[in-house]
MMTF fields as JSON, N, C-alpha, C and O atoms, coordinates in Angstrom:
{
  "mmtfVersion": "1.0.0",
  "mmtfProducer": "UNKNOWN",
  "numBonds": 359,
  "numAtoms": 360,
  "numGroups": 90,
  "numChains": 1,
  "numModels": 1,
  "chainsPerModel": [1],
  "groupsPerChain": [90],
  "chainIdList": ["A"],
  "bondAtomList": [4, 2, 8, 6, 12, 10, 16, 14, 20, 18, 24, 22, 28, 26, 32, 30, 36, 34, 40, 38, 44, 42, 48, 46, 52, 50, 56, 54, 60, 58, 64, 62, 68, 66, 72, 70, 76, 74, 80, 78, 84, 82, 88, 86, 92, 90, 96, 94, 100, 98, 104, 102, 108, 106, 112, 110, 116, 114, 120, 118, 124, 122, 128, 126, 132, 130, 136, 134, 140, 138, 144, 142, 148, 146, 152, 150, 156, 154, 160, 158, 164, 162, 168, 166, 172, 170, 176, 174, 180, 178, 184, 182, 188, 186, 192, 190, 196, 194, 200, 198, 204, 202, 208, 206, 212, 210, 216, 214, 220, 218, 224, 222, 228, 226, 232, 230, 236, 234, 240, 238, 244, 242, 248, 246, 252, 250, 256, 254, 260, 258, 264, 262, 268, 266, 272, 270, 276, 274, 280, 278, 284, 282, 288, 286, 292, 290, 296, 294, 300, 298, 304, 302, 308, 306, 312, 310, 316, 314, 320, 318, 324, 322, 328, 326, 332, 330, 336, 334, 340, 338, 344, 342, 348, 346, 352, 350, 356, 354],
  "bondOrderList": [1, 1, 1, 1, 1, 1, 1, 1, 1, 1, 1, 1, 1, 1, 1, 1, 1, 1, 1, 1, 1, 1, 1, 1, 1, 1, 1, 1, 1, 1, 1, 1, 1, 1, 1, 1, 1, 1, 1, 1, 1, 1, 1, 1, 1, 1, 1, 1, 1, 1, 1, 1, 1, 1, 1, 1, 1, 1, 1, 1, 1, 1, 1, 1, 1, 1, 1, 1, 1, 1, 1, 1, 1, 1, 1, 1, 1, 1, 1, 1, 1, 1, 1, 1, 1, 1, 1, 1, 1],
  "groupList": [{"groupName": "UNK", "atomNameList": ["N", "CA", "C", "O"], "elementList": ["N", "C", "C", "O"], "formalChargeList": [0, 0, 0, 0], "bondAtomList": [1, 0, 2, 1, 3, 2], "bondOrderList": [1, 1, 2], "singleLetterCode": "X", "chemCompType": "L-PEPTIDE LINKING"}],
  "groupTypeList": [0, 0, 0, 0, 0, 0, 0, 0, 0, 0, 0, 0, 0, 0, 0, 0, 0, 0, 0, 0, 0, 0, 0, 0, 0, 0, 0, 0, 0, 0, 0, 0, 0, 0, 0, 0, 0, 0, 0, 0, 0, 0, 0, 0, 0, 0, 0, 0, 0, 0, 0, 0, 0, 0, 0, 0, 0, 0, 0, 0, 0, 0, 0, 0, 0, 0, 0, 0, 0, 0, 0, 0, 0, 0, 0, 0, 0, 0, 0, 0, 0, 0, 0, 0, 0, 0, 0, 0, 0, 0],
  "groupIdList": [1, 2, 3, 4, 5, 6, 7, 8, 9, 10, 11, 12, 13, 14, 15, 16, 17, 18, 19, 20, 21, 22, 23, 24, 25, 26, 27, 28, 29, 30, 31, 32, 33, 34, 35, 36, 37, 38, 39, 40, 41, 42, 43, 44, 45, 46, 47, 48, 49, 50, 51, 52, 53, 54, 55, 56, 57, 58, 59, 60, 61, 62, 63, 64, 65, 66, 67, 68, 69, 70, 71, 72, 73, 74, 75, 76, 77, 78, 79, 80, 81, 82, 83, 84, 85, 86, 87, 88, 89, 90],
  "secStructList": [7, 7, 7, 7, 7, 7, 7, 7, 7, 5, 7, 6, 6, 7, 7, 5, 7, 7, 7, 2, 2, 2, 2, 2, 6, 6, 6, 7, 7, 6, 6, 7, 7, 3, 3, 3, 3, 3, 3, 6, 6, 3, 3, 3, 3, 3, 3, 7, 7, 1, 1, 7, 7, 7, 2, 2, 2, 2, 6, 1, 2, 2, 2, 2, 2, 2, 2, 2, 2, 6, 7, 7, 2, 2, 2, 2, 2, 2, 2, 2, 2, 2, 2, 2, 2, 2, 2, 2, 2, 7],
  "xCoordList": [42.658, 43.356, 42.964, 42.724, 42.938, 42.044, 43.43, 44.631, 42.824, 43.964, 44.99, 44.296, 45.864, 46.751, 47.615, 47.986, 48.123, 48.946, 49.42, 48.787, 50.944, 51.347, 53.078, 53.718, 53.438, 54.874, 55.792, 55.457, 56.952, 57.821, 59.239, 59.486, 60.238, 61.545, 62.896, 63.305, 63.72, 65.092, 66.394, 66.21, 66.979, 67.457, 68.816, 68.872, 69.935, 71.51, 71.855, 72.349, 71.808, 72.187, 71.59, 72.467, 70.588, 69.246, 68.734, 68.381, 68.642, 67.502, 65.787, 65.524, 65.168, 63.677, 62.865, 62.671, 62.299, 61.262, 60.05, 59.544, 59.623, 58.297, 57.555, 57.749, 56.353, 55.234, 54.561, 54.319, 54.302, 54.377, 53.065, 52.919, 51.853, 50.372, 50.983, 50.32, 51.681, 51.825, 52.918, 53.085, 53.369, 54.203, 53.301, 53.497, 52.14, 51.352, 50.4, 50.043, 50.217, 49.033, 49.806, 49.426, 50.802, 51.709, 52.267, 52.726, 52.247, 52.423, 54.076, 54.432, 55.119, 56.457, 57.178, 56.861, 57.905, 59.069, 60.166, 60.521, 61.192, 62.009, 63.011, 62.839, 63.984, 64.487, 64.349, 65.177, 62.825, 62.113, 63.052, 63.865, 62.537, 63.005, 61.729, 60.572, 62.915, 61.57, 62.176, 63.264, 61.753, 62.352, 61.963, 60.782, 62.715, 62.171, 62.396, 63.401, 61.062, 61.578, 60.834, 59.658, 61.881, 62.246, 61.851, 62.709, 60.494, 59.866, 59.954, 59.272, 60.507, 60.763, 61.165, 62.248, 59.872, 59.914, 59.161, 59.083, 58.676, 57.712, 58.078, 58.077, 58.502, 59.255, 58.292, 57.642, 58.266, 57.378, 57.875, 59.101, 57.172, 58.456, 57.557, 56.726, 57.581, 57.608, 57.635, 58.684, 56.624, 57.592, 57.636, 56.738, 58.711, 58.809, 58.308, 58.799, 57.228, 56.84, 57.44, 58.169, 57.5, 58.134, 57.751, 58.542, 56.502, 56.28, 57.455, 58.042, 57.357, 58.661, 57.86, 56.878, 58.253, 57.809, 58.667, 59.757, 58.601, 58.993, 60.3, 60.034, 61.05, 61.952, 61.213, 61.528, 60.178, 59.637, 58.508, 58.482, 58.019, 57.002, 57.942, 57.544, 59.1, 59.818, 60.329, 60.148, 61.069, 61.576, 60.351, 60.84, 59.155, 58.519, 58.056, 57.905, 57.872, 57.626, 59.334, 59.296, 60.696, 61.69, 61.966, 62.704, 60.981, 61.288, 60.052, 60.309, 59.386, 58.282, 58.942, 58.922, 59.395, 60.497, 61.092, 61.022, 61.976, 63.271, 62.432, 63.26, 61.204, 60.822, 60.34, 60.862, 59.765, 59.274, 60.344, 60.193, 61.494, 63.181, 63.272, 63.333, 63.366, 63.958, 64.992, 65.576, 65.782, 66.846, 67.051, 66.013, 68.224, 67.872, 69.393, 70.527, 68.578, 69.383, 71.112, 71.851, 71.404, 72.529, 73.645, 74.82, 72.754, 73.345, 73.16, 73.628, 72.504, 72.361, 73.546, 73.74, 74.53, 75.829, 76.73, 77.437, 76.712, 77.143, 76.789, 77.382, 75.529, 74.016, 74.827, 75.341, 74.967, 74.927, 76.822, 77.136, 77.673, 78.749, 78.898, 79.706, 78.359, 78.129, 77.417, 78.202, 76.593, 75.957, 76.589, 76.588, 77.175, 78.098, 79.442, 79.45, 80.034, 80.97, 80.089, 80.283, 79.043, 78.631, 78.481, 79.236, 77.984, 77.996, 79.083, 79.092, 79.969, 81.577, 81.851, 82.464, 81.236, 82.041, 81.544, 82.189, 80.064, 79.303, 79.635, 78.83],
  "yCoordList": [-10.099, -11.275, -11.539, -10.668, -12.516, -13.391, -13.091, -13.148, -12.796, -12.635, -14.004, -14.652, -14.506, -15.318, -15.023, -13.85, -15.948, -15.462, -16.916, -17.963, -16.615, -17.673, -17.159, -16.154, -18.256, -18.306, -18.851, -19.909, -18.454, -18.542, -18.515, -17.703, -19.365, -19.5, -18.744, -19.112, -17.737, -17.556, -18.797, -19.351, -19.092, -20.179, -19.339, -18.11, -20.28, -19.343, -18.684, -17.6, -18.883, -17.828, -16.911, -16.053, -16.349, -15.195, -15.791, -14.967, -16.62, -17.231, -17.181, -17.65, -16.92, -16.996, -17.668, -17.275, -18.816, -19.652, -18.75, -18.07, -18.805, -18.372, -19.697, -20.725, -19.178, -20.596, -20.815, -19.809, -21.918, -22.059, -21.777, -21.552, -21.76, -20.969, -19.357, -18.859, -18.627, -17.469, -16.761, -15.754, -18.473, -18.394, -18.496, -18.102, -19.188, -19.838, -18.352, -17.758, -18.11, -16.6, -15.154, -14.454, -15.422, -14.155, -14.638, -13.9, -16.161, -16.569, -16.1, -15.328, -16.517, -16.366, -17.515, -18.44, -17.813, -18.607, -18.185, -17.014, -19.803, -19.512, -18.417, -18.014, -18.014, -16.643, -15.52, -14.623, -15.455, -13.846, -13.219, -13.645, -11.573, -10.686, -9.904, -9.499, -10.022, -9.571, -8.122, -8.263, -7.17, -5.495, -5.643, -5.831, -5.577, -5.502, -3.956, -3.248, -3.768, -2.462, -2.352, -2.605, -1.906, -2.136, -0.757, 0.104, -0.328, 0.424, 0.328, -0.549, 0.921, 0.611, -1.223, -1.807, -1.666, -3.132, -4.075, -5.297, -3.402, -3.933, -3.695, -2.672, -4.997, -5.541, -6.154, -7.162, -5.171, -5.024, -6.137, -6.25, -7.008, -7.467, -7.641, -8.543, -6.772, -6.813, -8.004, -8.364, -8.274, -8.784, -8.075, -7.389, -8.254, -6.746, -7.759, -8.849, -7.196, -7.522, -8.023, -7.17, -9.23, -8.946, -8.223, -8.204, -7.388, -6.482, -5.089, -4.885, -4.553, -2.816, -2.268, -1.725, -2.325, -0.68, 0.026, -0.491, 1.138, 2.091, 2.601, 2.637, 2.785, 3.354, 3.793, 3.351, 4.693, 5.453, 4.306, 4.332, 3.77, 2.712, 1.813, 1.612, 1.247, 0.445, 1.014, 0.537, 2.3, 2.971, 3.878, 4.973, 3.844, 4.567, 4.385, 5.271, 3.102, 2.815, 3.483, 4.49, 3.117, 3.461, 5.251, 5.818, 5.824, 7.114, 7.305, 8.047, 6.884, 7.458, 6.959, 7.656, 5.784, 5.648, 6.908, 7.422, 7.2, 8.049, 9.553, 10.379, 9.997, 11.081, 10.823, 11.641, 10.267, 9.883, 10.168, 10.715, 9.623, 9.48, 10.424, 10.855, 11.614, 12.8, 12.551, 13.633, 11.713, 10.954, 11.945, 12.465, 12.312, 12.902, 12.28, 11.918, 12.432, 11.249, 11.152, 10.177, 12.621, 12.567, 11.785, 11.44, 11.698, 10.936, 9.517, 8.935, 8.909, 7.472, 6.748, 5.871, 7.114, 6.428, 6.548, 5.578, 7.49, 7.798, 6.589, 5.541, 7.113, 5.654, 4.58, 4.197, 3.862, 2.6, 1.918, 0.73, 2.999, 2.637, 2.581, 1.702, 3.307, 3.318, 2.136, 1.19, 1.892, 0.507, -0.632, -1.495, -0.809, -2.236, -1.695, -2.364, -1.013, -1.226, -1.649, -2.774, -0.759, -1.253, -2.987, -3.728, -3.321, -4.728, -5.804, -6.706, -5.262, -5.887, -6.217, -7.168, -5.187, -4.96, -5.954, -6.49, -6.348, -7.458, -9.246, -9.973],
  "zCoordList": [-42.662, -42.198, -40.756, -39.92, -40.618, -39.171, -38.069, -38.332, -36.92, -35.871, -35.512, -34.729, -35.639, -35.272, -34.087, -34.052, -32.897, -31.811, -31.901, -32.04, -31.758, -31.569, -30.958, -31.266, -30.044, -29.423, -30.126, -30.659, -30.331, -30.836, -30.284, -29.392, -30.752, -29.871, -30.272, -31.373, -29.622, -30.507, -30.374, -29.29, -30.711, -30.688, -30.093, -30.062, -29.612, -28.92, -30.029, -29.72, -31.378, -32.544, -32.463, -32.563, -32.335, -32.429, -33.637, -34.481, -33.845, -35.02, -34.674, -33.567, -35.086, -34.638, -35.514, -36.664, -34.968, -35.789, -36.007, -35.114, -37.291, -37.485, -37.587, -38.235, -36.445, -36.749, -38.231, -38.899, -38.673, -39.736, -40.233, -41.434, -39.246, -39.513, -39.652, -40.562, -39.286, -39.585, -41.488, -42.175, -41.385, -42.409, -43.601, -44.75, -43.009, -44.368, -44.518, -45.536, -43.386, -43.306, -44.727, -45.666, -44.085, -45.075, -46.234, -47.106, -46.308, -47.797, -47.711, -48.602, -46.691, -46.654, -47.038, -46.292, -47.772, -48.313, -48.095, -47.958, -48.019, -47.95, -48.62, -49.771, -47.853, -48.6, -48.522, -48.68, -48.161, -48.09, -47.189, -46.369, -47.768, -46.698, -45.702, -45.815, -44.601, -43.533, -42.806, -42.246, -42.781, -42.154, -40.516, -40.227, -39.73, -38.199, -37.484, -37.421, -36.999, -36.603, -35.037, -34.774, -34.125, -32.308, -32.007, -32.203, -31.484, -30.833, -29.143, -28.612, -28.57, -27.419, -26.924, -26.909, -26.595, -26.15, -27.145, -27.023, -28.043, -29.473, -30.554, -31.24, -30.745, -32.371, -33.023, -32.746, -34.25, -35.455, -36.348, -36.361, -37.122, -38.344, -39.411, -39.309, -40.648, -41.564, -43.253, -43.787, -43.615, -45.028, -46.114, -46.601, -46.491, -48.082, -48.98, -49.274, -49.366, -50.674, -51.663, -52.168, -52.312, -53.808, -54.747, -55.691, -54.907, -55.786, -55.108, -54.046, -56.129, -55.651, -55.06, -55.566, -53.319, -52.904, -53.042, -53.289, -52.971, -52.873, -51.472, -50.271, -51.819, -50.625, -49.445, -48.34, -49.598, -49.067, -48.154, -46.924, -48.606, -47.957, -47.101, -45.953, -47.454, -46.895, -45.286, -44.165, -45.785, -44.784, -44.129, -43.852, -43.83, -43.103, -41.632, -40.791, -41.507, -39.579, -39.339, -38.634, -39.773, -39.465, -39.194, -38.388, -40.293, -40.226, -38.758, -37.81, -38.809, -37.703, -35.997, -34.982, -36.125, -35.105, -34.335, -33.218, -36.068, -35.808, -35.333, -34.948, -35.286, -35.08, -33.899, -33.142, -33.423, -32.048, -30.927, -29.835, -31.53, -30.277, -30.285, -29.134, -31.458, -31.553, -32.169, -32.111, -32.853, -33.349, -34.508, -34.918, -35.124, -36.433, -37.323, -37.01, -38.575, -39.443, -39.488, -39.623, -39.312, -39.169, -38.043, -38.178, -36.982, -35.916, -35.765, -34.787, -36.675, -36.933, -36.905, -36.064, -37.947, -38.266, -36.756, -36.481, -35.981, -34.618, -33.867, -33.609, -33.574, -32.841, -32.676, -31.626, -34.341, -34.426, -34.223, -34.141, -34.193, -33.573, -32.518, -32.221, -31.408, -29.851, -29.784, -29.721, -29.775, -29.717, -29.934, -29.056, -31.029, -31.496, -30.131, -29.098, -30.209, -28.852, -27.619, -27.157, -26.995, -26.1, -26.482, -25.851, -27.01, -27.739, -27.217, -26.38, -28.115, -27.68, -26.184, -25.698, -25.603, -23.96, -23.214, -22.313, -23.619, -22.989, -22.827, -22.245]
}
């Protein structure tokens, strides 16, 4: 696939336009699902296939993430409640 760069806007919702040369590149329709995964300051985004991957394919930049932080699975559900308060407070 040919390199594409293009800018893109979040709107006050956090909505994000995908340009529509990138929409047409990945063959995305409306509806699709897209997996985003936040590496430090570089957000990855994903489209899941409509063919079945596999759990394992889906969840793998996520697991390679989670090994990089040192994060371990059990403390995820912890993680992600500290965060949504910090959230709130803002």
């Amino acid at each position: 696939m040919a390199e594409i760069i293009q800018i893109g806007r979040v709107s006050s919702r956090g909505q994000i336009a995908i340009p529509v040369d990138v929409r047409r590149a990945l063959g995305l329709e409306e509806g699709e699902k897209l997996m985003f995964v936040l590496d430090g300051d570089v957000l990855t985004i994903r489209k899941i296939s409509k063919s079945k991957k596999s759990w394992e394919e889906l969840t793998g930049p996520l697991r390679e993430v989670m090994e990089k932080s040192g994060i371990k699975e059990e403390e995820v559900v912890e993680l992600i409640h500290k965060h949504r308060k910090l959230q709130k407070k803002k």
